[in-house]
C-alpha positions as CSV (number, residue, x, y, z in Angstrom):
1,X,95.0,167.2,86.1
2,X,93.9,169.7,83.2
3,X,90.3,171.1,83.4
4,X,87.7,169.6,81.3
5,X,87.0,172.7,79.5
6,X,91.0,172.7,78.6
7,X,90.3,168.8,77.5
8,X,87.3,169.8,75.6
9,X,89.4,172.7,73.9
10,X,92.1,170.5,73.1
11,X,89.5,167.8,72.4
12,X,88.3,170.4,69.7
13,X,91.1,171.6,68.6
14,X,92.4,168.2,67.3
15,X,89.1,167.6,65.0
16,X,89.4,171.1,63.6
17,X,93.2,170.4,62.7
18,X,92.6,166.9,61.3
19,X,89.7,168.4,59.7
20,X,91.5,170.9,57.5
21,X,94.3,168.4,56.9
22,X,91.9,165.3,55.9
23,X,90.1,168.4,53.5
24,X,93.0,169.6,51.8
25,X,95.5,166.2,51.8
26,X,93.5,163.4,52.3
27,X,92.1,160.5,55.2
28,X,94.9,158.3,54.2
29,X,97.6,160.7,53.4
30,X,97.6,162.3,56.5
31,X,99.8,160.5,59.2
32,X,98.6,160.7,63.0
33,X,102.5,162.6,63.5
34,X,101.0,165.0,61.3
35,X,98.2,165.8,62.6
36,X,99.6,166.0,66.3
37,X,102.6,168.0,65.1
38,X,99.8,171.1,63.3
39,X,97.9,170.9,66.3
40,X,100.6,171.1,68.5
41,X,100.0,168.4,71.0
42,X,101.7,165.8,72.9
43,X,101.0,162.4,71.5
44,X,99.9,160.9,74.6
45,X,96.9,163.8,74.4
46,X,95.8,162.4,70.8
47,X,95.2,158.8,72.0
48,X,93.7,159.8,75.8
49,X,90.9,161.2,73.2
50,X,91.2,159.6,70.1
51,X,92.6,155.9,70.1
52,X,92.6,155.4,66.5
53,X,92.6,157.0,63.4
54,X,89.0,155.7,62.5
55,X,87.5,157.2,65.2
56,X,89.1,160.5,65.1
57,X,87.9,160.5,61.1
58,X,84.0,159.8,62.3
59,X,84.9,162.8,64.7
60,X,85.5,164.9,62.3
61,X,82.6,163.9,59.6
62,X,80.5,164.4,62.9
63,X,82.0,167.9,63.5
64,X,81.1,168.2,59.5
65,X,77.8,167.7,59.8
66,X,77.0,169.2,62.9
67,X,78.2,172.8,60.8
68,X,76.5,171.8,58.2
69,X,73.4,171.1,59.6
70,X,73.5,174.4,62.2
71,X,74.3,176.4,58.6
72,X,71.2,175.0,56.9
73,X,69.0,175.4,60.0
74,X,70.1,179.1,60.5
75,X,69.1,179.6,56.5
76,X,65.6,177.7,56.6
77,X,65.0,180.2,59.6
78,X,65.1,183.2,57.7
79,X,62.7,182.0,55.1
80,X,59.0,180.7,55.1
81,X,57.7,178.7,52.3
82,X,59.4,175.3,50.7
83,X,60.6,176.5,47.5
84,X,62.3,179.0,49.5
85,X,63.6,176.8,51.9
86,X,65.3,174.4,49.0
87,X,66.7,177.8,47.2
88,X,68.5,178.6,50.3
89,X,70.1,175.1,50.2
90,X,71.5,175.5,46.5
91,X,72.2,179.3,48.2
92,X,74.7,177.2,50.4
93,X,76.2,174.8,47.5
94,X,76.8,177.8,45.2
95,X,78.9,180.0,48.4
96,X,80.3,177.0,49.1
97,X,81.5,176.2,45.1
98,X,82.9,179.9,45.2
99,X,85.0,179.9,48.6
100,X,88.6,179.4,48.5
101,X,88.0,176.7,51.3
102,X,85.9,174.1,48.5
103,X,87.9,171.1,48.1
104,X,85.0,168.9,47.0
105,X,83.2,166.7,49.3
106,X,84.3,165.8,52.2
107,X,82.1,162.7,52.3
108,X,82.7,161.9,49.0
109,X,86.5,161.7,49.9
110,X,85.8,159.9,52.8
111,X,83.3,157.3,51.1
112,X,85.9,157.0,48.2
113,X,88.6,155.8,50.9
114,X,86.6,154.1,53.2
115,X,84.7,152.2,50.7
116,X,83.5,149.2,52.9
117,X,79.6,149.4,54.1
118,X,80.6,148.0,57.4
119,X,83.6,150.6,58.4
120,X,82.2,153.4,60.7
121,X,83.4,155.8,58.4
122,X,81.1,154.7,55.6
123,X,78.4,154.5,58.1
124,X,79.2,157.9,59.4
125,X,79.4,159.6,55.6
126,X,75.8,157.0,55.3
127,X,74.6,159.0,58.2
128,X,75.0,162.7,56.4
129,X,74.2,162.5,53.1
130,X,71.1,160.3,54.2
131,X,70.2,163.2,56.7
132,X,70.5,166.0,53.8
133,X,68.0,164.1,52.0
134,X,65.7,163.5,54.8
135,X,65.9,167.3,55.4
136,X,64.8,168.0,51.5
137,X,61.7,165.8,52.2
138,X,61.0,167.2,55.0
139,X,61.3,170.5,53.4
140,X,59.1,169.3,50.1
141,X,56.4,167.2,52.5
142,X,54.9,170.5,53.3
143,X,54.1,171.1,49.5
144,X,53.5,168.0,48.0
145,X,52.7,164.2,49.2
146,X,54.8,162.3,50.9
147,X,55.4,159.6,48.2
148,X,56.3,162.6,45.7
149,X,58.0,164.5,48.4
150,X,60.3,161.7,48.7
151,X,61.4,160.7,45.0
152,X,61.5,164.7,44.4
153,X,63.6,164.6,47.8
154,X,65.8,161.8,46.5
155,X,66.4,163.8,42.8
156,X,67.4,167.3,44.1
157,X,69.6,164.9,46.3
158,X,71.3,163.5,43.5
159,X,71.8,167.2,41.5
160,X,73.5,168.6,44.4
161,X,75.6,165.8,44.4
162,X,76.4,166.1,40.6
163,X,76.9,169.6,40.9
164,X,79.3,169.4,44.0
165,X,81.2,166.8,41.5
166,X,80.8,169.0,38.6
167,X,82.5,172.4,40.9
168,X,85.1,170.2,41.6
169,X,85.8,169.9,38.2
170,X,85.5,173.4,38.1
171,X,82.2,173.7,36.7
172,X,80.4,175.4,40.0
173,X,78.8,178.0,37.9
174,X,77.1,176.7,35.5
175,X,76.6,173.3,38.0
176,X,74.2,175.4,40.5
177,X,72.6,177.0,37.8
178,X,71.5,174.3,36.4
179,X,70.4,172.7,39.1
180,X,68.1,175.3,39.9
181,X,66.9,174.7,36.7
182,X,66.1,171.1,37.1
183,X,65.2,171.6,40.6
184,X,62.3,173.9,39.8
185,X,61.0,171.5,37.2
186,X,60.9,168.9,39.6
187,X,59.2,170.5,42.7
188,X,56.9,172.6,40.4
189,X,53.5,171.4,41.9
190,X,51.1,169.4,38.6
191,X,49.5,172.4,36.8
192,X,51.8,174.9,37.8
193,X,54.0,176.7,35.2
194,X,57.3,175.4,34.8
């Protein structure tokens, strides 16, 4: 009987092949063979951890966001003040736009194939980009009120969102900067210059 830290590798393994494959082909394009033939691993080890294609997906939106999430955390460490906090986030979008690695959203992919509110993949893709806009008005509560915090929140939500759209279209560039642009208007506190 293997270890559990050789299960948990294996385990981990599997997300972070189905991962780049689900990126870079597709949820529905890529066959379960295909994914147990890249990671190299008997098909009896796939279903003793993942049963079904479904929940390996939400496994791998889960490993997503958990990168995500520890990325944007290790950024809002190094700086101190809201405004810097947000820049740090379009920081992020605009490496992210620029790496060889951007394939558009992974989310976005998933939500487009998984379209059904009541499939745990929509939930799961729900569950992100719900959390990144929690994090912004989290971010904003500490400069504004909470009822402006949130619809501010919920705009710079929706620009990152155009812009990830528009540097798939290969627009990144000009996508971030702009929405720095409209992002400043909008967290710009009432009588402050814009």
């Amino acid at each position: 009987m293997p270890s559990p830290s050789v299960t948990t590798d294996k385990r981990q393994h599997i997300i972070e092949t189905a991962y780049g494959l689900f990126k870079s082909v597709g949820f529905h394009a890529t066959g379960i063979d295909r994914i147990i033939a890249e990671a190299d691993v008997a098909k009896m080890t796939m279903y003793r951890h993942f049963p079904s294609k479904d929940g390996l997906i939400v496994e791998v939106l889960r490993y997503r966001t958990d990168r995500f999430n520890a990325q944007l955390d290790d950024l809002a460490e190094q700086v101190a003040t809201p405004e810097e906090k947000i820049a740090t986030i379009f920081d992020w979008y605009e490496r992210w736009f620029r790496s060889p690695e951007f394939h558009g959203c992974l989310f976005a992919h998933a939500l487009a194939e998984f379209g059904n509110a009541g499939h745990p993949v929509f939930e799961a893709v729900a569950g992100h980009k719900d959390g990144l806009r929690q994090r912004l008005h989290r971010i904003l509560e500490a400069a504004m009120p909470t009822d402006r915090a949130e619809s501010a929140a919920t705009a710079l939500f929706m620009l990152l969102e155009g812009a990830t759209l528009l540097a798939q279209m290969g627009q990144g560039d000009a996508a971030v900067r702009d929405v720095r642009k409209a992002a400043s208007s909008i967290i710009a506190m009432p009588g402050e210059p814009r």
